[in-house]
C-alpha positions in Angstrom: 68.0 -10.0 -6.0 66.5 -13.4 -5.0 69.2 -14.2 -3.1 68.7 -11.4 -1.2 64.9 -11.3 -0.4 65.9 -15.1 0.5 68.2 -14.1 2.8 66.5 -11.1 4.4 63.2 -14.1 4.8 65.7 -16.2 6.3 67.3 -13.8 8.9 63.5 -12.2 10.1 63.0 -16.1 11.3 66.1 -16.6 12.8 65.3 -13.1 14.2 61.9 -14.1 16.0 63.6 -16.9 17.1 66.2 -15.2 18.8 63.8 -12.9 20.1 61.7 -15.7 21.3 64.9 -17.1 23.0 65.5 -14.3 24.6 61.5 -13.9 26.2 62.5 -17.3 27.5 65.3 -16.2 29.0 63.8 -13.3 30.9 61.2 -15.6 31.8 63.5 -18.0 33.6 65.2 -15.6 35.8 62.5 -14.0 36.6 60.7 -17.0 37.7 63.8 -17.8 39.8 64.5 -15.0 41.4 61.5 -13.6 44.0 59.8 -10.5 43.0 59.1 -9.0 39.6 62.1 -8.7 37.7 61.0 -5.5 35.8 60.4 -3.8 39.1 63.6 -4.9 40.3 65.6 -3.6 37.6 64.0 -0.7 36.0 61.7 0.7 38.8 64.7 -0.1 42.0 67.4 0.0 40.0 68.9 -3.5 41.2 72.2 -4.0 39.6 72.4 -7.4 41.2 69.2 -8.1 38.9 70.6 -7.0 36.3 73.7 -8.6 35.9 72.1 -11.7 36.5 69.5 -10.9 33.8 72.1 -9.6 31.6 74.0 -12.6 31.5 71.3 -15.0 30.8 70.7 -13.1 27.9 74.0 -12.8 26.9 74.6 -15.8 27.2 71.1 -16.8 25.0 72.9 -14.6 22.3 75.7 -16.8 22.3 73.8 -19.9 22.2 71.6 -18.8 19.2 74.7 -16.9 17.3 76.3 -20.1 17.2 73.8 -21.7 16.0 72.8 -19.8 13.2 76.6 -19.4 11.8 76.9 -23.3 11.9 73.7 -24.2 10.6 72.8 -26.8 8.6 72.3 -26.0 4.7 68.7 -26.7 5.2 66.9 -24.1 6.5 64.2 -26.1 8.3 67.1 -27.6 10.1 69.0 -25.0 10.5 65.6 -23.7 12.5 64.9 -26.4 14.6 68.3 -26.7 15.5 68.7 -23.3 16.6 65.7 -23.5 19.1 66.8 -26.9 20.2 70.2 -25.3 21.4 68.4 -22.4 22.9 66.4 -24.4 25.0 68.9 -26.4 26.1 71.2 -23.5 27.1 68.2 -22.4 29.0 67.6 -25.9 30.5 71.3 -25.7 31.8 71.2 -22.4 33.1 68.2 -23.0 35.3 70.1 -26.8 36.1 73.3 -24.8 36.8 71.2 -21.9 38.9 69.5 -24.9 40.8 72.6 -26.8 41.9 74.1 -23.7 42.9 71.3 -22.8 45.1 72.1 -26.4 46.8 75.6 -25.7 47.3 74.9 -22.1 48.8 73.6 -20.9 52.7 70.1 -19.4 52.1 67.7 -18.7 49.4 70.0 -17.8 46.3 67.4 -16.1 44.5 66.8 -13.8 47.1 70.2 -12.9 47.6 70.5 -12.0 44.1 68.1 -9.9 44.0 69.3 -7.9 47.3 69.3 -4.1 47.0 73.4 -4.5 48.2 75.5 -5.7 45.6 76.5 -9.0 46.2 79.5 -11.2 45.1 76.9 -14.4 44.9 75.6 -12.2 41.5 78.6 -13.0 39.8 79.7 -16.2 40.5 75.6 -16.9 39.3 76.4 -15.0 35.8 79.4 -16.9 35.3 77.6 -20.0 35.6 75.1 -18.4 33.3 77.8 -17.6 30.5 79.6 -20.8 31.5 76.7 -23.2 30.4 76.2 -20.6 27.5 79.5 -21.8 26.2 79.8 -25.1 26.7 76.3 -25.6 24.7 77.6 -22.8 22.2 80.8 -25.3 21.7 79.3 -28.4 21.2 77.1 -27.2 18.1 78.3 -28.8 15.2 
């Protein structure tokens, strides 16, 4: 039964810190992207938002999955290393986003959040899942 309330303690952290992961993420693209990014999605119904949104977060998940399935034995560790990895998935996103926006005509956060569907929103979730990955695979 310990074992249990231990690991039901243990998951609720890793939980918040998911969750807090997560915030962070939403955070970031809606800083990114013009305009309020709950407007956007849920009031205008902007599927370009949304994908974009969606695989930031996605892509968070992935991150912070990882982490907690390779954790270290300690706990504390385990903790810290989990938010460590999340931030730095989010670090790369927003790196990846930035140097995207570089390589791209016009303002890439305002066509992402068009009301057309453009193909821009893709290749910008890719790079989202794509830095997910690579931070996701190096996790020890």
């Amino acid at each position: 039964m310990n074992e249990i309330v231990h690991g039901l303690g243990a998951a609720t952290v890793y939980g918040l810190v998911g969750l807090v992961l997560l915030l962070l993420g939403y955070l970031l693209i809606d800083v990114l992207t013009p305009g309020k990014l709950g407007r956007l999605i849920w009031a205008e119904g902007n599927r370009n938002a949304a994908l974009l949104l969606s695989s930031a977060l996605l892509g968070v998940g992935g991150i912070v999955y990882t982490a907690i399935r390779t954790t270290y034995d300690d706990f504390g560790k385990g903790l810290v290393s989990t938010a460590a990895f999340g931030v730095l998935g989010l670090l790369l996103m927003a790196l990846a986003f930035w140097l995207l926006d570089l390589l791209t005509p016009g303002r890439l956060g305002a066509i992402l959040v068009a009301n057309e569907p453009h193909p821009a929103v893709w290749v910008s979730a890719s790079c989202n899942l794509a830095a997910a990955a690579i931070v996701a695979a190096s996790i020890a």
